[in-house]
C-alpha positions as CSV (number, residue, x, y, z in Angstrom):
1,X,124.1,88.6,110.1
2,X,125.3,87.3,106.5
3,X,124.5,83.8,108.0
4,X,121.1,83.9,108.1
5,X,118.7,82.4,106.4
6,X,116.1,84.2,104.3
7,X,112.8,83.9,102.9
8,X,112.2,83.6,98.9
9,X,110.7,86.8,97.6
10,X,109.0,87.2,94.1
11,X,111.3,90.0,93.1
12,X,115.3,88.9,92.3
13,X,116.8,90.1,95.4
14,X,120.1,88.9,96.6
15,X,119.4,89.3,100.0
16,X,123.1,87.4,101.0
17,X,124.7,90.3,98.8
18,X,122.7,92.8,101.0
19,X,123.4,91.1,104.9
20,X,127.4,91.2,104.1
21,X,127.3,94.7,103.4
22,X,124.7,95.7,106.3
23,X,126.6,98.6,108.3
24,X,125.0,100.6,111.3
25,X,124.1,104.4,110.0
26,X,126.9,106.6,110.8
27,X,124.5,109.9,111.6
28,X,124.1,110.0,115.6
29,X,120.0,110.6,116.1
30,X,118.4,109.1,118.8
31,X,115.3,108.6,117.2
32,X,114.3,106.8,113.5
33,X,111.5,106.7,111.4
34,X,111.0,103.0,109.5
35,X,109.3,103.1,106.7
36,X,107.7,99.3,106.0
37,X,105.9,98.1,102.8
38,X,102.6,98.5,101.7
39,X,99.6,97.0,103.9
40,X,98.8,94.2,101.4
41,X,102.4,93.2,101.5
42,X,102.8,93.3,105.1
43,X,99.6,91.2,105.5
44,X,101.0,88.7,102.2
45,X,104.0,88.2,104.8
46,X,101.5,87.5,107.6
47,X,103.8,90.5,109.9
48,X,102.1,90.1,113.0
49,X,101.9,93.7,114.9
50,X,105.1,94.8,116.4
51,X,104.4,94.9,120.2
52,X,106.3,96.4,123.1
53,X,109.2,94.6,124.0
54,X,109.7,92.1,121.2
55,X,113.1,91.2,119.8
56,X,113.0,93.2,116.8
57,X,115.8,94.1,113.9
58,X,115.5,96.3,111.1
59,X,117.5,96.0,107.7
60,X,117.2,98.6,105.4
61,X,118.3,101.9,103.5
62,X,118.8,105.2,104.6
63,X,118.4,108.5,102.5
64,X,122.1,108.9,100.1
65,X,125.1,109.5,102.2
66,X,122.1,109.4,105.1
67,X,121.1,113.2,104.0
68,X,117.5,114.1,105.0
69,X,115.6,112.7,107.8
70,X,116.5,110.2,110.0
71,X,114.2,107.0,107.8
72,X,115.2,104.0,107.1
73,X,113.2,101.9,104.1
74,X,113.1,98.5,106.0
75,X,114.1,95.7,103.5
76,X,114.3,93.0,106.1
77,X,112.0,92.9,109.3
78,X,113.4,90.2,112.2
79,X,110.6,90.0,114.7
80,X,110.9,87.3,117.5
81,X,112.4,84.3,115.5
82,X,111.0,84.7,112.5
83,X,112.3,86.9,109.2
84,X,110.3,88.9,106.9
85,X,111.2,90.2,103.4
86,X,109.6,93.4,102.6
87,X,110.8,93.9,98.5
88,X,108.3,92.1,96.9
89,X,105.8,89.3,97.8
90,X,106.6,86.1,99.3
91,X,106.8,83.3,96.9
């Protein structure tokens, strides 16, 4: 995953720092929430809606030590072949 490339974002994020350290949640439920950015945000990003059976990848954070409810704030949304970053704006 560190290898991909990703799109420039207004906010500094280092987004290579973030895909090395990506691990898979350790907590066993069967069923997340995702929590996305705002509406204007997805629609800067032009996210086209998520439908059934696309090829889609979540990066993102859980709760601290993954406490609380099974939600994950997605930082990085890979639909189909394309990438979106969810921090901040795109530039």
């Amino acid at each position: 995953m560190a290898q991909r490339a990703l799109p420039e974002q207004s906010a500094p994020v280092d987004g290579k720092a973030l895909l090395a350290k990506a691990r898979l949640p350790t907590r066993s439920d069967k069923r997340w929430g995702i929590e996305l950015a705002p509406l204007t945000r997805l629609q800067a990003w032009k996210l086209p809606e998520i439908k059934p059976g696309a090829a889609l990848a979540v990066l993102g954070f859980t709760f601290t030590a993954e406490k609380g409810d099974a939600i994950l704030r997605a930082e990085y949304v890979f639909l189909d072949s394309k990438i979106y970053a969810l921090r901040s704006s795109p530039v």
